[in-house]
Backbone as a ProteinNet text record, in pm:
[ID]
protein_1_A
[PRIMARY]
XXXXXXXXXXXXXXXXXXXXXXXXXXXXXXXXXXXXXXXXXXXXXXXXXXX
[TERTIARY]
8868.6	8905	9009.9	8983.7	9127.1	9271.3	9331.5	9470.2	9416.7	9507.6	9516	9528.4	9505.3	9511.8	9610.7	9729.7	9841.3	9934	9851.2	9952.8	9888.6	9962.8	9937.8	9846.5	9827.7	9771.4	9847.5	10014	10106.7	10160.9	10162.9	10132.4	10263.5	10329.5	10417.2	10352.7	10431.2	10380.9	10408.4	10242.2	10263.5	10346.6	10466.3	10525.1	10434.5	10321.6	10251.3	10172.3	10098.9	10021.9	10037.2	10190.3	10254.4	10252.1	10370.2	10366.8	10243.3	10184.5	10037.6	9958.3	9964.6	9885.1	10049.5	10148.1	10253.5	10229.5	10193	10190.7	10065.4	9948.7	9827.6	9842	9887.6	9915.9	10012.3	10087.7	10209.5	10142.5	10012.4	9980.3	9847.8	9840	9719	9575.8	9561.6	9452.9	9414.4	9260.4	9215.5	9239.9	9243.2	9185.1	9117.2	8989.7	8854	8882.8	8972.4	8973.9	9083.8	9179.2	9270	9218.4	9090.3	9030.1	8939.5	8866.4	8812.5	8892.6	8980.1	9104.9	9121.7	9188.3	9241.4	9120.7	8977.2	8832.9	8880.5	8863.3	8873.6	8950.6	9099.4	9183.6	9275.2	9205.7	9220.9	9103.9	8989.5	8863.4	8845.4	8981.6	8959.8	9094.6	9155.1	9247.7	9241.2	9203.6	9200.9	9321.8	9439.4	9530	9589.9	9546.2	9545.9	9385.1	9323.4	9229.7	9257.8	9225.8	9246.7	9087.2	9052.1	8929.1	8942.1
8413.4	8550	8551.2	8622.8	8659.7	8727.8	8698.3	8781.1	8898.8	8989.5	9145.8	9136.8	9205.3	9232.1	9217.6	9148.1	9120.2	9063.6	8986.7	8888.2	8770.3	8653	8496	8451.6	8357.4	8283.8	8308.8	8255.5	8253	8360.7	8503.7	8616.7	8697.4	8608.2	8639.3	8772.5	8844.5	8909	8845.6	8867.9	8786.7	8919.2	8873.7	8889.7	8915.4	8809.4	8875.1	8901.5	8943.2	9080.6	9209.9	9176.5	9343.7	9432.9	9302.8	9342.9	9391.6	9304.4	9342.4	9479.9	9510.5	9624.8	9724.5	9736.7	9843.1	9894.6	9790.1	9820.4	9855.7	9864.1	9963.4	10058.2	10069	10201.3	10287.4	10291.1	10349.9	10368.7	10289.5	10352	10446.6	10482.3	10575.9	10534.6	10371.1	10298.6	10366.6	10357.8	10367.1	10243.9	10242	10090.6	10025.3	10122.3	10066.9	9965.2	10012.6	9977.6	9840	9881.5	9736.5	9684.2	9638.2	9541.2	9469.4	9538.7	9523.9	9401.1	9505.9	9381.9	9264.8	9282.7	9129.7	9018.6	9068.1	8951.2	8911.2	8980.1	8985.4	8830.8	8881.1	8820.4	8679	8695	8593.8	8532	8491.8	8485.6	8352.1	8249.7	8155.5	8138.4	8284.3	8236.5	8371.4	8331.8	8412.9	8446	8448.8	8545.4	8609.1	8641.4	8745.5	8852.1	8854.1	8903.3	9025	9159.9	9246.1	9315.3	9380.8	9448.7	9616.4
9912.2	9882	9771.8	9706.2	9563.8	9622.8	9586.3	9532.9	9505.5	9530.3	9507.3	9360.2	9268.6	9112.2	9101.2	8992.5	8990.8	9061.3	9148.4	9205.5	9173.8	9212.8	9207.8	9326.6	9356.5	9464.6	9608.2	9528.9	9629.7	9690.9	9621.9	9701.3	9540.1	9441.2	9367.7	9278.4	9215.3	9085.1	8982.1	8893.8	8749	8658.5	8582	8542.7	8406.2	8296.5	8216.2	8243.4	8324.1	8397.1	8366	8431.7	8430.3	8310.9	8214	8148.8	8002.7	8048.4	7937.6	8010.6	8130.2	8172.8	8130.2	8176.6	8147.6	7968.9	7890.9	7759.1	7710.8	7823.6	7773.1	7876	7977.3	8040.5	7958.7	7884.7	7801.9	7635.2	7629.3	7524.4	7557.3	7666.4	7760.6	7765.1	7773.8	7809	7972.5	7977.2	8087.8	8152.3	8360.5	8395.5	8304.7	8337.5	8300.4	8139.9	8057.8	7927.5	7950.7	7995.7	8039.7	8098.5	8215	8251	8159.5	8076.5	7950.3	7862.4	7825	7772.7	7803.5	7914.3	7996.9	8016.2	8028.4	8051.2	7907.2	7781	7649.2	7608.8	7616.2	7572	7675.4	7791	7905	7966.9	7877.6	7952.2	8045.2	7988.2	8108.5	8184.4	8227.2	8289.9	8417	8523.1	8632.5	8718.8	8636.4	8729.7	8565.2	8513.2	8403.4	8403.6	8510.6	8569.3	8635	8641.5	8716.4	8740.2	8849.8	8853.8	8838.1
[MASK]
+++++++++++++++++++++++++++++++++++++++++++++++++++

């Protein structure tokens, strides 16, 4: 089973997570468009993953 969206394995918050979703939420990205993103620009790293 996964981690909740923005957390680690270990149950922590990713810190560049946050901040990469806070800076398309503040420029009025949809989810839908910041999940987009993050496959995009993190495609092999699964805790820069959100659904």
């Amino acid at each position: 089973m996964r981690p909740p969206a923005g957390r680690t394995s270990d149950g922590r918050r990713n810190p560049r997570l946050r901040q990469f979703v806070r800076q398309r939420l503040d420029q009025r990205r949809s989810p839908h468009q910041i999940s987009v993103a993050l496959r995009q620009e993190f495609p092999d790293d699964p805790e820069m993953q959100a659904d």
